[in-house]
PyMOL Python script that loads the backbone (N, CA, C, O; Angstrom):
from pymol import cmd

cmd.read_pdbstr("""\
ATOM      1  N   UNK A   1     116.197 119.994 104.305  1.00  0.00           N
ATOM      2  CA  UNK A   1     114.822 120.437 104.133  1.00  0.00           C
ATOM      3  C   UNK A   1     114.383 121.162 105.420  1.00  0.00           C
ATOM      4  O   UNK A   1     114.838 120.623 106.429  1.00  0.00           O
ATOM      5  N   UNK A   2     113.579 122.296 105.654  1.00  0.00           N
ATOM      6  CA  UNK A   2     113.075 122.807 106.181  1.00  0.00           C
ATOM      7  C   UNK A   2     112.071 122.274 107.177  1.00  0.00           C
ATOM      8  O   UNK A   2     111.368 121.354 106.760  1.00  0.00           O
ATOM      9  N   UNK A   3     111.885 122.666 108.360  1.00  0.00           N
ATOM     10  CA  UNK A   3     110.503 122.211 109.129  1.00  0.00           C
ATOM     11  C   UNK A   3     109.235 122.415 108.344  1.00  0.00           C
ATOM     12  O   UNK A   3     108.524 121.411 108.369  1.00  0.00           O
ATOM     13  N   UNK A   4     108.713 123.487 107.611  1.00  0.00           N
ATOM     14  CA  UNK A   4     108.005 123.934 106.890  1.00  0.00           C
ATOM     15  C   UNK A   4     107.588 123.055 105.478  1.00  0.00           C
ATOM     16  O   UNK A   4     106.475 122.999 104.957  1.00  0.00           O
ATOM     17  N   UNK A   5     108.645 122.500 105.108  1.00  0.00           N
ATOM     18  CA  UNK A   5     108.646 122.178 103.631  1.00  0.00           C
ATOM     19  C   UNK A   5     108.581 120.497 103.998  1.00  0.00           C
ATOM     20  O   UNK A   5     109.076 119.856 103.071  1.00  0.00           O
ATOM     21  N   UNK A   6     107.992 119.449 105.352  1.00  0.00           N
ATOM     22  CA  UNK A   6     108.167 118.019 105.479  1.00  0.00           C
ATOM     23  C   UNK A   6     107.064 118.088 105.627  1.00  0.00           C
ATOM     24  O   UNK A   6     106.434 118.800 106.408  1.00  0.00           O
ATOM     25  N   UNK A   7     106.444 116.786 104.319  1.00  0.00           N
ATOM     26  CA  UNK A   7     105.023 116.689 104.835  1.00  0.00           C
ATOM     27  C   UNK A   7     104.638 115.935 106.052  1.00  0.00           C
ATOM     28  O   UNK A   7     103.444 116.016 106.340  1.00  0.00           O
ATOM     29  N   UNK A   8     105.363 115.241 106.805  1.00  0.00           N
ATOM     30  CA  UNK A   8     104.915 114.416 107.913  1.00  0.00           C
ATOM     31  C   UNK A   8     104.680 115.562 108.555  1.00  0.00           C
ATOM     32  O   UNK A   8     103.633 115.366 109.173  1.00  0.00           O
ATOM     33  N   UNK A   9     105.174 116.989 108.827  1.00  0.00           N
ATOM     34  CA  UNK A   9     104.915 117.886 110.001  1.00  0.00           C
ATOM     35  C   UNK A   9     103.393 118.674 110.171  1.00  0.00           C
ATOM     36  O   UNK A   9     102.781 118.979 111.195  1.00  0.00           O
ATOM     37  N   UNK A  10     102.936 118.936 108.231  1.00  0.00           N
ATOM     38  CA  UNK A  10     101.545 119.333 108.050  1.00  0.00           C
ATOM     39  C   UNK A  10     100.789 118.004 108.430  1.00  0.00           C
ATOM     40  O   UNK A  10      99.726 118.159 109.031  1.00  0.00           O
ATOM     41  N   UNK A  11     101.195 116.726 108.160  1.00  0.00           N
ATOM     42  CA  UNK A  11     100.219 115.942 108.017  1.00  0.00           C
ATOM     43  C   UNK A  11      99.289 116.027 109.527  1.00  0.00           C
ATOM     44  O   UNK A  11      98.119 116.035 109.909  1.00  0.00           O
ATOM     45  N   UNK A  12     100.740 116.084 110.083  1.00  0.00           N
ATOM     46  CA  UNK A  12      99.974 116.175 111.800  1.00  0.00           C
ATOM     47  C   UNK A  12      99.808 117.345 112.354  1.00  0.00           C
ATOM     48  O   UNK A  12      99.316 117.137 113.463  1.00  0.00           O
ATOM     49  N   UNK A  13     100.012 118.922 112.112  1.00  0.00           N
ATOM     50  CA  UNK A  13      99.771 120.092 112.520  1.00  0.00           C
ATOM     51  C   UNK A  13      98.608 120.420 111.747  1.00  0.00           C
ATOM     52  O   UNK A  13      97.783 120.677 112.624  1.00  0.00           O
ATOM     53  N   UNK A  14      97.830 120.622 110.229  1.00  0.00           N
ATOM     54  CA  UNK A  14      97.159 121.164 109.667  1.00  0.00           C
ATOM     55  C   UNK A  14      95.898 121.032 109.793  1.00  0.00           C
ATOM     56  O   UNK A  14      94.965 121.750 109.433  1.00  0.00           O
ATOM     57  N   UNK A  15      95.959 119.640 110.566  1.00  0.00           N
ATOM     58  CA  UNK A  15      94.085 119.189 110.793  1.00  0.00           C
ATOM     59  C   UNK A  15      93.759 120.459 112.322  1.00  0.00           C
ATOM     60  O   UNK A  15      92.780 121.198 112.425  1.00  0.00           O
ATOM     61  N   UNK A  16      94.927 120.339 113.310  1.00  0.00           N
ATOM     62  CA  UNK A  16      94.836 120.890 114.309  1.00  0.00           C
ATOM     63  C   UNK A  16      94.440 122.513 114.213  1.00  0.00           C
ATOM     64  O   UNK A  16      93.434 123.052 114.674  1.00  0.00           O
ATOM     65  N   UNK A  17      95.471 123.084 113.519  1.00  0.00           N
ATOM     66  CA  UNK A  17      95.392 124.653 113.135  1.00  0.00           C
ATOM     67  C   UNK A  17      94.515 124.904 112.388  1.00  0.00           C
ATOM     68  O   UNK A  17      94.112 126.054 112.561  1.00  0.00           O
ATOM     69  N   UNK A  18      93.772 124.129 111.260  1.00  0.00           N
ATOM     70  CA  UNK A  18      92.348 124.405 110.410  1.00  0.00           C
ATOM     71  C   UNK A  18      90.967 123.772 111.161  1.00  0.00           C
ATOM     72  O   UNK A  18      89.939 124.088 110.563  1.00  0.00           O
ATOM     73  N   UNK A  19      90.738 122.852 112.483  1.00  0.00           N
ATOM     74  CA  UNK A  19      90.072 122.436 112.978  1.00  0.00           C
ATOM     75  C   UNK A  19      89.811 123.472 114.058  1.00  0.00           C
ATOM     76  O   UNK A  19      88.701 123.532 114.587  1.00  0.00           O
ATOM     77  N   UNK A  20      90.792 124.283 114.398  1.00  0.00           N
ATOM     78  CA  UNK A  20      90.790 124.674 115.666  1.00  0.00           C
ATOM     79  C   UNK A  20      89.804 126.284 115.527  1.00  0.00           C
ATOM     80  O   UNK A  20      89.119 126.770 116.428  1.00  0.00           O
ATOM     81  N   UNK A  21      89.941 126.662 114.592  1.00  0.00           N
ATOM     82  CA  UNK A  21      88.803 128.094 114.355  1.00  0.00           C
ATOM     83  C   UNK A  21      87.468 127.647 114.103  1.00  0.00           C
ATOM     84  O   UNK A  21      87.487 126.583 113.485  1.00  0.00           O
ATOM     85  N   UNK A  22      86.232 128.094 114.370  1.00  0.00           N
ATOM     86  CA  UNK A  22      85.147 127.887 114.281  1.00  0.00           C
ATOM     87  C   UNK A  22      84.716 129.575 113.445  1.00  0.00           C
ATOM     88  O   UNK A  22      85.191 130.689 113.663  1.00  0.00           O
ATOM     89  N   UNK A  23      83.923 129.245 112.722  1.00  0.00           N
ATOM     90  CA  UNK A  23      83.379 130.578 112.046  1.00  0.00           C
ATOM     91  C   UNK A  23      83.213 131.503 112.862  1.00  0.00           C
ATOM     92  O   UNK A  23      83.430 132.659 112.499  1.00  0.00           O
ATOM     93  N   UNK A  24      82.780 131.216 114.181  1.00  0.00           N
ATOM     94  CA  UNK A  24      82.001 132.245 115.229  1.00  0.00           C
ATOM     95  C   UNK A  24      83.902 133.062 115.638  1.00  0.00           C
ATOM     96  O   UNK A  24      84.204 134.245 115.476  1.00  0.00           O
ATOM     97  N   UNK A  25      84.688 132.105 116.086  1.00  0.00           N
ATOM     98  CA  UNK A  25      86.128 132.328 116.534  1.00  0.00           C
ATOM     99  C   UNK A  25      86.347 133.231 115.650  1.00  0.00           C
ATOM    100  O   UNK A  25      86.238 134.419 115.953  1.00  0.00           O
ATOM    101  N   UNK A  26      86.697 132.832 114.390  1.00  0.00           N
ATOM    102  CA  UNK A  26      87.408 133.918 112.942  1.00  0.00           C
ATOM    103  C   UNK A  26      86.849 135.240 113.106  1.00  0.00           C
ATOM    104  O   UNK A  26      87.502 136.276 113.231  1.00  0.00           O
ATOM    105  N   UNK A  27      85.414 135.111 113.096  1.00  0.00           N
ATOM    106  CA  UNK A  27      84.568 136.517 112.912  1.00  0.00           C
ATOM    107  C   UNK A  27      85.184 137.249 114.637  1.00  0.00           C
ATOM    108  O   UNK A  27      85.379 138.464 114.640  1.00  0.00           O
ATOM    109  N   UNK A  28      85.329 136.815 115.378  1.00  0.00           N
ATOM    110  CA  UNK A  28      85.739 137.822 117.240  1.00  0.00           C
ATOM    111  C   UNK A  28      87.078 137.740 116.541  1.00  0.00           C
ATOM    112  O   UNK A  28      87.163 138.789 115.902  1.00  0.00           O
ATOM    113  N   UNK A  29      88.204 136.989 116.339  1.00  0.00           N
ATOM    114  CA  UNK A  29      89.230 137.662 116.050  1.00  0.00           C
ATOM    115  C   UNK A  29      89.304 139.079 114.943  1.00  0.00           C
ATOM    116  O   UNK A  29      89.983 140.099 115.060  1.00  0.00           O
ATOM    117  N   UNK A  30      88.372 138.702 113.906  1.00  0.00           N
ATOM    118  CA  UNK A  30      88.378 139.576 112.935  1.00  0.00           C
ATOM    119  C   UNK A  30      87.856 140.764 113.365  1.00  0.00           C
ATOM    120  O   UNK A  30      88.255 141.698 112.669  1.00  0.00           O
ATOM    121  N   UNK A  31      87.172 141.061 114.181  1.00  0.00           N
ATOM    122  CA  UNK A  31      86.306 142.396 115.544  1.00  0.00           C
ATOM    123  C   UNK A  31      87.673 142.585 115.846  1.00  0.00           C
ATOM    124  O   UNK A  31      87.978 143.668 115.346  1.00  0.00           O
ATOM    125  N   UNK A  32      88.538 142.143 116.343  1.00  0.00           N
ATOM    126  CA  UNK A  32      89.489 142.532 117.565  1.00  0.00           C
ATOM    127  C   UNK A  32      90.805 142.993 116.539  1.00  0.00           C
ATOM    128  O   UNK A  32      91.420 144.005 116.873  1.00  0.00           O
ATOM    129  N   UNK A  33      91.097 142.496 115.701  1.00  0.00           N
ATOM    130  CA  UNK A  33      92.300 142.818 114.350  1.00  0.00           C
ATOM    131  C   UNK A  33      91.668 144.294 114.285  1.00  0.00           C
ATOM    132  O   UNK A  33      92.354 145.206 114.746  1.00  0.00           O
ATOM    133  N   UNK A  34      90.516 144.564 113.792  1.00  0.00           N
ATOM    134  CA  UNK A  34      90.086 145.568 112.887  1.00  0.00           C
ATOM    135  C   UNK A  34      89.802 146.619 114.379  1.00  0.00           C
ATOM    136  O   UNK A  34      89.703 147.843 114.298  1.00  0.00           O
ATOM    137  N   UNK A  35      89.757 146.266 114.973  1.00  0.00           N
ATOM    138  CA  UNK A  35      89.314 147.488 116.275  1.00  0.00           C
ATOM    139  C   UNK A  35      90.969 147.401 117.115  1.00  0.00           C
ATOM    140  O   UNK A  35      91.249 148.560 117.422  1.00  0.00           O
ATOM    141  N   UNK A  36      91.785 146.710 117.438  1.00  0.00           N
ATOM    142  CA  UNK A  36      93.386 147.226 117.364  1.00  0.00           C
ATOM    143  C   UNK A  36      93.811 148.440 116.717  1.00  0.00           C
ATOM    144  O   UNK A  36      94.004 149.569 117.169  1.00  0.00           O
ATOM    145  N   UNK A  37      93.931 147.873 115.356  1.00  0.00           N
ATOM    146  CA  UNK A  37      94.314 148.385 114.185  1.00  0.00           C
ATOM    147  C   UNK A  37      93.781 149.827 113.573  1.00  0.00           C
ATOM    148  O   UNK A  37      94.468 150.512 112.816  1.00  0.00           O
ATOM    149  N   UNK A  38      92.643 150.132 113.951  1.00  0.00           N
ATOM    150  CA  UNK A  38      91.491 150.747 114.078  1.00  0.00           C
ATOM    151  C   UNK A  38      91.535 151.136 112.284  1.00  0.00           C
ATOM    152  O   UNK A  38      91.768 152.240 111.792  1.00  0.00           O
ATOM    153  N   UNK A  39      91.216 149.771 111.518  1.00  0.00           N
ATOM    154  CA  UNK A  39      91.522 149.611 109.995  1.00  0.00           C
ATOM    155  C   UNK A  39      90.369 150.485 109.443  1.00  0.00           C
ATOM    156  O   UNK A  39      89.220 150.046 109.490  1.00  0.00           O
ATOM    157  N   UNK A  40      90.600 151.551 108.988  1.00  0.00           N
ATOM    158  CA  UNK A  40      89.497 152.371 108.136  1.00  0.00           C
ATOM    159  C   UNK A  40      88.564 150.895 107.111  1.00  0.00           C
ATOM    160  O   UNK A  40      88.880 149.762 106.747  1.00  0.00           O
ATOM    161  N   UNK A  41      87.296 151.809 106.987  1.00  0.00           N
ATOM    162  CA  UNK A  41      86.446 150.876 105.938  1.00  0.00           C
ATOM    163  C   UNK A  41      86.931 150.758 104.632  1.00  0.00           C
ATOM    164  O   UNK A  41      87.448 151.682 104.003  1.00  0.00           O
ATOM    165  N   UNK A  42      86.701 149.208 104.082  1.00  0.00           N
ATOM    166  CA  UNK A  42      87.115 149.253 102.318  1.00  0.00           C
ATOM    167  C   UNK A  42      88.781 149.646 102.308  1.00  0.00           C
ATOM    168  O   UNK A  42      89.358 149.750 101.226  1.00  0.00           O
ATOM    169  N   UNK A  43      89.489 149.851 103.567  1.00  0.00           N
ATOM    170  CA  UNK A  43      90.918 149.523 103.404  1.00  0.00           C
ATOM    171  C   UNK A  43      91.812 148.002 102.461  1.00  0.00           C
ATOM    172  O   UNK A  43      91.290 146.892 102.361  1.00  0.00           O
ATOM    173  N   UNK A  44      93.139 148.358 101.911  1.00  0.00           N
ATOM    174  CA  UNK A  44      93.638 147.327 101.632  1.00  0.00           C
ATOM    175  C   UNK A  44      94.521 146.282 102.560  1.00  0.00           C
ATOM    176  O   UNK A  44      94.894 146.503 103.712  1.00  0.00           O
ATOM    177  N   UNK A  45      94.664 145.579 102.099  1.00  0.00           N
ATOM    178  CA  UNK A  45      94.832 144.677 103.516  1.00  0.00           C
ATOM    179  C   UNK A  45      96.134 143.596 103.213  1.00  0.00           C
ATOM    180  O   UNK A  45      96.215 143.318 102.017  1.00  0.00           O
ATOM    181  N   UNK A  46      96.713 143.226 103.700  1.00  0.00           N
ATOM    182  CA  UNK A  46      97.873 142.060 103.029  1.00  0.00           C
ATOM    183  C   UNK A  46      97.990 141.465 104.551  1.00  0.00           C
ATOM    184  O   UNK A  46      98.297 141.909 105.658  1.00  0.00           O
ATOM    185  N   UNK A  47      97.441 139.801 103.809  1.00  0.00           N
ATOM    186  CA  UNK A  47      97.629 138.813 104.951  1.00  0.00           C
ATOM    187  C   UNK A  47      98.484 137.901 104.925  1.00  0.00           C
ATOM    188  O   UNK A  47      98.193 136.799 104.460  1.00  0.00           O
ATOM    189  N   UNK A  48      99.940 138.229 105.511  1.00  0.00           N
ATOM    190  CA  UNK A  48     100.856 137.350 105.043  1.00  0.00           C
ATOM    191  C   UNK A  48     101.306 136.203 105.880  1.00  0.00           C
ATOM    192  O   UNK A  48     102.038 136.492 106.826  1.00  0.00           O
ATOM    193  N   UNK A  49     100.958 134.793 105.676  1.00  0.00           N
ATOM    194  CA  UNK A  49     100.703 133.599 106.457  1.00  0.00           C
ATOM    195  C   UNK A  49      99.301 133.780 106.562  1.00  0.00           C
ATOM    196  O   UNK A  49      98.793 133.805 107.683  1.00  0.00           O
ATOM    197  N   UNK A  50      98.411 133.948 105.256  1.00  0.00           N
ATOM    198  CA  UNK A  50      97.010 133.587 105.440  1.00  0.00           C
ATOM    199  C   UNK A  50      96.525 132.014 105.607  1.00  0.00           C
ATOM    200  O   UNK A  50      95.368 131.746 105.933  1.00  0.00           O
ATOM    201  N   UNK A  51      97.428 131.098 105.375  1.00  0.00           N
ATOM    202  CA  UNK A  51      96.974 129.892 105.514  1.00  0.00           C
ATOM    203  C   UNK A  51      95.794 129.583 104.562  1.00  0.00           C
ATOM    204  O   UNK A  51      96.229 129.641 103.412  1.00  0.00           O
ATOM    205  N   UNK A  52      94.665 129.323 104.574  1.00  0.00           N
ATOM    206  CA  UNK A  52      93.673 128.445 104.165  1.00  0.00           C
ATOM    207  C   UNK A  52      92.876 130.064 103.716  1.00  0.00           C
ATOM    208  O   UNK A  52      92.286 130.091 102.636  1.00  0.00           O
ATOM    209  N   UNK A  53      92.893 130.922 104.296  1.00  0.00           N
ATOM    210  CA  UNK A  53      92.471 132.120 104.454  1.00  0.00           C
ATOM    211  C   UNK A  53      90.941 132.727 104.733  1.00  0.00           C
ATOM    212  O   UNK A  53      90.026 133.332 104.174  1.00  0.00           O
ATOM    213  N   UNK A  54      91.373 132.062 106.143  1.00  0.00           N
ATOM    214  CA  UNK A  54      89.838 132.203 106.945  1.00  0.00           C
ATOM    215  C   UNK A  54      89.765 133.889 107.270  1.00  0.00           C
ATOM    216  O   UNK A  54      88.730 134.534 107.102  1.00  0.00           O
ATOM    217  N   UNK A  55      90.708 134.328 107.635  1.00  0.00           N
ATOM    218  CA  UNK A  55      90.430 135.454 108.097  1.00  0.00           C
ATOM    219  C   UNK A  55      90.411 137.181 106.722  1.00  0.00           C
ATOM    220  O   UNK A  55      89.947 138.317 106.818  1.00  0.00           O
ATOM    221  N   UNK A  56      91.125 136.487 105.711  1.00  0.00           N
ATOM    222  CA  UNK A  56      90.922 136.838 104.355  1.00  0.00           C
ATOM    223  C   UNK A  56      89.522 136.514 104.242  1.00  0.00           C
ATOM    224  O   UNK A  56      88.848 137.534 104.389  1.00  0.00           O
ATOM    225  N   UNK A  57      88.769 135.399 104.020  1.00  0.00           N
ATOM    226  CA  UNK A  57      87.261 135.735 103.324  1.00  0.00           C
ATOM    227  C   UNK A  57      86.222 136.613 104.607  1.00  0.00           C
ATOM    228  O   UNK A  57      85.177 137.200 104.325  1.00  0.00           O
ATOM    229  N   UNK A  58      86.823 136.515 106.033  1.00  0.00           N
ATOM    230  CA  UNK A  58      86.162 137.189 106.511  1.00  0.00           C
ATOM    231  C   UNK A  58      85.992 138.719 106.462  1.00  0.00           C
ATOM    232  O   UNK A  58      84.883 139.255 106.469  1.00  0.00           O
ATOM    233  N   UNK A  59      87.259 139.446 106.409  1.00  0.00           N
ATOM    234  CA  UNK A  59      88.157 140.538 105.977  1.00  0.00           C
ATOM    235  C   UNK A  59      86.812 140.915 104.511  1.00  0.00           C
ATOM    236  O   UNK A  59      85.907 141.750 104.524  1.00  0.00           O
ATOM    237  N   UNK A  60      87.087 140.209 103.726  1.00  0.00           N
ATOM    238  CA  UNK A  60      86.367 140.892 102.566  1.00  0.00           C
ATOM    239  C   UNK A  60      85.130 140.738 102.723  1.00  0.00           C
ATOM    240  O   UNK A  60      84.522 141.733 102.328  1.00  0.00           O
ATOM    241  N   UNK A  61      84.188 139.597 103.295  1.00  0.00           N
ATOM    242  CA  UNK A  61      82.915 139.807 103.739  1.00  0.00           C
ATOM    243  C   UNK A  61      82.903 141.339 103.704  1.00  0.00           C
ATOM    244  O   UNK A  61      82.342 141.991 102.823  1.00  0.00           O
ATOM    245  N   UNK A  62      83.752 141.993 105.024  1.00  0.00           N
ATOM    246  CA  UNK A  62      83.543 143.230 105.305  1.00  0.00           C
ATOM    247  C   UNK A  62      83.829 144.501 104.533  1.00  0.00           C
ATOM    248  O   UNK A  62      83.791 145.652 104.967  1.00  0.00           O
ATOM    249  N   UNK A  63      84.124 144.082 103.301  1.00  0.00           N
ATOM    250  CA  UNK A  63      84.101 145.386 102.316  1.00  0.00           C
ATOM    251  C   UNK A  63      85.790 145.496 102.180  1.00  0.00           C
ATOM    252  O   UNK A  63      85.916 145.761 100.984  1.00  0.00           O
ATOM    253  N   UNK A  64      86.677 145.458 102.554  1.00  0.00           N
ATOM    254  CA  UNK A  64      88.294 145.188 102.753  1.00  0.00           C
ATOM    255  C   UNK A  64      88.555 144.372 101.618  1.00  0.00           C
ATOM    256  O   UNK A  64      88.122 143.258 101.324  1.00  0.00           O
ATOM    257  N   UNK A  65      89.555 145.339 100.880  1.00  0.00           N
ATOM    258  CA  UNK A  65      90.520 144.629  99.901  1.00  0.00           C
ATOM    259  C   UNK A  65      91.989 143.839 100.206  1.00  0.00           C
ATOM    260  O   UNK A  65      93.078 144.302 100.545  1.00  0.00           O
ATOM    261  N   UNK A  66      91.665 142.806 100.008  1.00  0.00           N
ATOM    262  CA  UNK A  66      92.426 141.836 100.911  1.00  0.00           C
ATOM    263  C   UNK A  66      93.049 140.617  99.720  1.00  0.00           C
ATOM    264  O   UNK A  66      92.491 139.881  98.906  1.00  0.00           O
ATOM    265  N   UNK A  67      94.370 140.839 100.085  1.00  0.00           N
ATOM    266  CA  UNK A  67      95.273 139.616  99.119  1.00  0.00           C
ATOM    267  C   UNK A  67      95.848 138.681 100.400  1.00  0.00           C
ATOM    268  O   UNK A  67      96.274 139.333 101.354  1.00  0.00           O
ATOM    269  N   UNK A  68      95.878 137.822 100.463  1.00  0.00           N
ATOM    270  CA  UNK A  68      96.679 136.503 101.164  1.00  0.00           C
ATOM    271  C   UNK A  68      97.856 135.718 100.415  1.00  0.00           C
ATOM    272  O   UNK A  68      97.932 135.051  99.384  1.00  0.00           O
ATOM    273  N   UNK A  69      98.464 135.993 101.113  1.00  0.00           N
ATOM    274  CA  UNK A  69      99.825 134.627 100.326  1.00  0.00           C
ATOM    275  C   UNK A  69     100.196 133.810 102.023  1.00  0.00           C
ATOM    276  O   UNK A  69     100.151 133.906 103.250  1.00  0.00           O
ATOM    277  N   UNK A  70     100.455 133.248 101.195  1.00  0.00           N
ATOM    278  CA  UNK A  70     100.893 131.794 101.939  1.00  0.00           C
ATOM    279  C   UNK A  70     101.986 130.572 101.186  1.00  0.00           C
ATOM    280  O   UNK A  70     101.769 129.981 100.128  1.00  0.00           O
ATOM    281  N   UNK A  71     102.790 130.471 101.788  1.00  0.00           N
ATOM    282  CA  UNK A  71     103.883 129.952 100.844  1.00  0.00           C
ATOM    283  C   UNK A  71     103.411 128.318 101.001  1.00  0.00           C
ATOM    284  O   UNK A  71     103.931 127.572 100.171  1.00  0.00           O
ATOM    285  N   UNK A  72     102.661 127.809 101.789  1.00  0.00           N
ATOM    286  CA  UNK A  72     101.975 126.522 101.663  1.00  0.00           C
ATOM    287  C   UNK A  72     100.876 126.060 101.528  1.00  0.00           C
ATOM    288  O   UNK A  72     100.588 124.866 101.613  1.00  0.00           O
ATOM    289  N   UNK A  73      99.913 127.245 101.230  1.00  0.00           N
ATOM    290  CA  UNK A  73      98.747 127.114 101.093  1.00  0.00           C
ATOM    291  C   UNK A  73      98.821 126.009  99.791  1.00  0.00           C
ATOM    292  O   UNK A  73      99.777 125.910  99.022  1.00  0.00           O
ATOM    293  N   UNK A  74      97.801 125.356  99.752  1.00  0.00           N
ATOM    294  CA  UNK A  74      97.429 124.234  98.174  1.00  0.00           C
ATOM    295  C   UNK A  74      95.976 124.484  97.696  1.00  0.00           C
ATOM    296  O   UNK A  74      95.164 125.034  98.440  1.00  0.00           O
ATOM    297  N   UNK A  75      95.615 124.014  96.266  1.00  0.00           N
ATOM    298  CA  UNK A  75      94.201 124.029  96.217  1.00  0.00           C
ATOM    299  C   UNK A  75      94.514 122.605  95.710  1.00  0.00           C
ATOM    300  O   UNK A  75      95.378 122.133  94.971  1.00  0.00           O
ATOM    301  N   UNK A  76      93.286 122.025  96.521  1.00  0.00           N
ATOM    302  CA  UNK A  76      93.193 120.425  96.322  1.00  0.00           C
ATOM    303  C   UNK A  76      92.826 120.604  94.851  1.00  0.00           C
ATOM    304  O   UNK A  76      92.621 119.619  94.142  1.00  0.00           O
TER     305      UNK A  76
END
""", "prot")
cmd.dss("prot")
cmd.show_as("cartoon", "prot")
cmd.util.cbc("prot")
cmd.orient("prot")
């Protein structure tokens, strides 16, 4: 089995990596992606390792057509 695929490894990484962004955080990374990138408006977008996909609903807030996959994402 994979590092990826044991749940003891999310049990103890996922609180950390989904605790650790604050809305205010997502939205300055999402400034700094889109001004890098210098992503035209209403562009399409593919977020691959979106996780939970914080930076996907922020992304489309902004008018951006945006798909996320994530090979571990779950919906409770």
């Amino acid at each position: 089995m994979e590092w990826y695929e044991q749940e003891r490894f999310w049990e103890y990484y996922l609180p950390i990596l989904i605790e650790s962004a604050t809305p205010t955080h997502v939205r300055e990374q999402v400034d700094q992606i889109v001004k890098l990138l210098a992503v035209p408006d209403g562009a399409r977008i593919l977020d691959l390792g979106c996780g939970i996909g914080r930076h996907c609903l922020e992304l489309a807030r902004r008018g951006y057509r945006v798909t996320g996959v994530d090979r571990t994402a779950r919906v409770p």
